[in-house]
C-alpha positions as CSV (number, residue, x, y, z in Angstrom):
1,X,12.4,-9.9,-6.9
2,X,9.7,-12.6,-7.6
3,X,6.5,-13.3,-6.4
4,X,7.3,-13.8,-3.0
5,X,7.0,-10.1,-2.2
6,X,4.2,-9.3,-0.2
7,X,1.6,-6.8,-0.5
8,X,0.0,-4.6,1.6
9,X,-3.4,-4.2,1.8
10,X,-4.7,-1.0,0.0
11,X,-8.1,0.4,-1.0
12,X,-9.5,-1.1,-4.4
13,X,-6.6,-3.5,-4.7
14,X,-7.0,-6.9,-4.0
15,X,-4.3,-8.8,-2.8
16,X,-2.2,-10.9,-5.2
17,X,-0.6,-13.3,-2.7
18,X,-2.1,-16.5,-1.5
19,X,-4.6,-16.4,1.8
20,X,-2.1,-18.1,3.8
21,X,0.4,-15.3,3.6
22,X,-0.2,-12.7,6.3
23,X,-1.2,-8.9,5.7
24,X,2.0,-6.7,6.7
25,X,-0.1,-4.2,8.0
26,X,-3.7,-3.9,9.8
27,X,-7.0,-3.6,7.4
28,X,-8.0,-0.4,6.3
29,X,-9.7,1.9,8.8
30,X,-10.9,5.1,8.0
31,X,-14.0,6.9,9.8
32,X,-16.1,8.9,8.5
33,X,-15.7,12.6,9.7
34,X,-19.0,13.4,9.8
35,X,-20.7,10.2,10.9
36,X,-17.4,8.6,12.8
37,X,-18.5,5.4,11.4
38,X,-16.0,3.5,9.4
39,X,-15.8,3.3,5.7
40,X,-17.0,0.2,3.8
41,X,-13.7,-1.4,2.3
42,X,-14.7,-2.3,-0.8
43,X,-16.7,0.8,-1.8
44,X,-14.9,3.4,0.2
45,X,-17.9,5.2,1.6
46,X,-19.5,6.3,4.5
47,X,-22.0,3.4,5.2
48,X,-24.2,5.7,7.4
49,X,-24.5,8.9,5.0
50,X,-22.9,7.1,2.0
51,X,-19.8,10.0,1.5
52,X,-17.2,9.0,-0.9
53,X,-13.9,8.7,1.8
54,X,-11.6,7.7,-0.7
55,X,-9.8,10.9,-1.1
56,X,-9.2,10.4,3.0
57,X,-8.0,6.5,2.1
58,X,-5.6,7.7,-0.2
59,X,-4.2,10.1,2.2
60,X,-4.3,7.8,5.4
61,X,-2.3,5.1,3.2
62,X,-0.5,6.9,0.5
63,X,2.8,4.6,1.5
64,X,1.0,1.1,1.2
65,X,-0.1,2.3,-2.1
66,X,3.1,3.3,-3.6
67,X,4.4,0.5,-1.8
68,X,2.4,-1.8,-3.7
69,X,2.5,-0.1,-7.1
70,X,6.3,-0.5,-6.3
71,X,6.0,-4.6,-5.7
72,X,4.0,-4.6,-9.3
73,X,7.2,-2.8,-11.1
74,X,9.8,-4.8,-8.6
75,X,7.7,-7.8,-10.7
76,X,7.6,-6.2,-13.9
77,X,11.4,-5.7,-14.0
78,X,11.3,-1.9,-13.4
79,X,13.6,-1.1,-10.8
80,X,14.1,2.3,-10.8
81,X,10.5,3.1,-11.0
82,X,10.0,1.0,-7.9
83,X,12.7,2.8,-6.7
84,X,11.0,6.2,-6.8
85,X,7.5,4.7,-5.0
86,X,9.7,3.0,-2.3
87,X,11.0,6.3,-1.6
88,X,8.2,8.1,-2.1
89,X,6.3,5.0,0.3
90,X,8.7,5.3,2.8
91,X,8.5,9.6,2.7
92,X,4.4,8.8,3.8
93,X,5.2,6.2,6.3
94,X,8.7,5.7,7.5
95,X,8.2,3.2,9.9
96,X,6.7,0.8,6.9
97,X,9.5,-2.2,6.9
98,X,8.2,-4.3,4.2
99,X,9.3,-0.8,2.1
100,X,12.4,-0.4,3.7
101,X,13.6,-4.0,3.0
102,X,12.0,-3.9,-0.9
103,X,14.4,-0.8,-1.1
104,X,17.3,-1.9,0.4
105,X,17.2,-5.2,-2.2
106,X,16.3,-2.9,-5.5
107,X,19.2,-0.2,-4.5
108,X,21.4,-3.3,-4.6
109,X,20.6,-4.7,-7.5
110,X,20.9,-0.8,-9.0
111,X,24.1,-0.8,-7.3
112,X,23.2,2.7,-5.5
């Protein structure tokens, strides 16, 4: 695929589409589970009590971030490593169709 696969917004990785494209999924939103308050996006803490929530970020969105590190090898010409994230993407979160479709057009071109 080219660069008209879309990304999906994930913690610390900025989109690499243009503005005018919309996200496939809502922003991030991850509270705090001592303060309930909603960690900062960009720094992935707590802005009340300042506690490092990315551990919980990486667990809420496991399948946007495979899914995404699976767009970068789709680009890259690696296939069957996408492969193994779009599964793996899809294992977190199987209603996630941007993953589903990316799959079904690298199992083709694999010819699985």
């Amino acid at each position: 695929m080219t660069s008209d696969v879309p990304l999906i917004p994930s913690p610390a990785v900025p989109p690499a589409v243009p503005a005018a494209v919309p996200p496939a999924v809502p922003p991030i939103e991850v509270p705090c589970p001592q303060c309930a308050v909603p960690a900062d996006p960009e720094s992935l803490r707590c802005p009340s009590c300042r506690e490092d929530l990315a551990a919980l970020v990486r667990l809420r969105y496991a399948g946007r971030i495979d899914y995404n590190e699976a767009v970068a090898a789709v680009r890259a010409g690696d296939d069957p490593s996408a492969r193994v994230l779009l599964r793996r993407a899809l294992a977190a979160e199987p209603g996630l169709l941007p993953a589903r479709e990316l799959l079904a057009a690298v199992e083709a071109r694999l010819g699985t």
